[in-house]
C-alpha positions, -999 to +999 in steps of 0.1 A: +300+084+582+319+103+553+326+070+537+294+065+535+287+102+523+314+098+499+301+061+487+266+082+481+286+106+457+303+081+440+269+061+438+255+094+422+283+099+398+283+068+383+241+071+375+243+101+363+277+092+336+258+058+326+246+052+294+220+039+310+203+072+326+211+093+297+195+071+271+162+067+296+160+087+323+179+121+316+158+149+335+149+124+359+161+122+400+187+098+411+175+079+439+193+063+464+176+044+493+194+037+527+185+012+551+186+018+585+219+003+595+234+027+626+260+041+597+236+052+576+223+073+605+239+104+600+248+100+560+214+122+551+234+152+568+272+144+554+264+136+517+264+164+491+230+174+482+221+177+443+187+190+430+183+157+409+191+132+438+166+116+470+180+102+494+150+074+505+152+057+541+136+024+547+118+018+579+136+001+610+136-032+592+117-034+561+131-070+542+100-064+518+114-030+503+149-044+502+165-069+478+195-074+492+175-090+522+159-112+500+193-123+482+210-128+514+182-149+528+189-172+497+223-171+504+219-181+536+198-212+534+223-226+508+249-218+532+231-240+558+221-268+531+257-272+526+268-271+563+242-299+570+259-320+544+295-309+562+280-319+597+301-346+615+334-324+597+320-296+621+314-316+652+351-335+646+365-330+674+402-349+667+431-330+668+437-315+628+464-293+615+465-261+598+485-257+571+514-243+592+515-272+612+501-262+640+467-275+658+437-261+650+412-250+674+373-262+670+362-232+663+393-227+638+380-262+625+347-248+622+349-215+607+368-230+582+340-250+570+317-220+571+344-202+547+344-235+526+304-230+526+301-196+521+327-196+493+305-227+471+275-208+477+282-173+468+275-187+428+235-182+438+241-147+436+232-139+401+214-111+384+188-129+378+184-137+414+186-099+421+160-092+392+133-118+412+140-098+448+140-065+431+105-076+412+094-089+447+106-058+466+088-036+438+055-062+441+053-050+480+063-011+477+034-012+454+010-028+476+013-006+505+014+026+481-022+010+473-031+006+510-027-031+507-019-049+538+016-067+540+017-102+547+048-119+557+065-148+542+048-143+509 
């Protein structure tokens, strides 16, 4: 929990020293929202408070009002085009060495194809990809601030 309170700080800090904020939002509040991960439970009563600064919570689980959601969920469908292509690799079941010399296990053998995958797709993770959630998460904040009913997988 004070890592988190302290990751807040730091969070703030940086904002507030950016060229950034000074050159287009000075006078303004920093905001920082937290999702509702159990360790960000009890950061609202750890972190330091500062006149200029919110501290927003999203709902239990709120994908629409998050990016990172959105950018993970990219992520992960990559991930699982590229195991597909990696298939009978995963299901080998021969007996295959680690670079020690020693056998691998299958799920050794296995997570080391998902590390493979992980590591090939992580390139999808661009700002512009971060600039579409964002634009998406701001699309559906908007909407419900308007009354608008949600509607999933849009």
């Amino acid at each position: 929990m004070e890592k988190n309170a302290a990751f807040v700080e730091e969070i703030y800090k940086a904002v507030k020293a950016s060229q950034e904020f000074r050159n287009f939002f000075q006078g303004k509040k920093v905001v920082i929202v937290l999702d509702n991960a159990p360790a960000h439970r009890q950061t609202e009563d750890r972190v330091t408070e500062h006149e200029d600064m919110e501290l927003l919570r999203l709902g239990p689980y709120s994908p629409m009002c998050n990016p990172i959601e959105g950018c993970f969920s990219v992520l992960k469908a990559n991930i699982k085009r590229h195991l597909a292509i990696y298939r009978e690799e995963i299901c080998d079941r021969s007996r295959q060495l680690d670079n020690n010399g020693d056998v691998m296990t299958l799920a050794g053998r296995q997570m080391r194809v998902l590390e493979r995958a992980a590591k090939a797709e992580m390139k999808c993770m661009t700002s512009v990809l971060v600039s579409r959630m964002e634009l998406h998460c701001s699309k559906a904040v908007n909407a419900a601030a308007e009354g608008i009913a949600m509607v999933y997988g849009k």
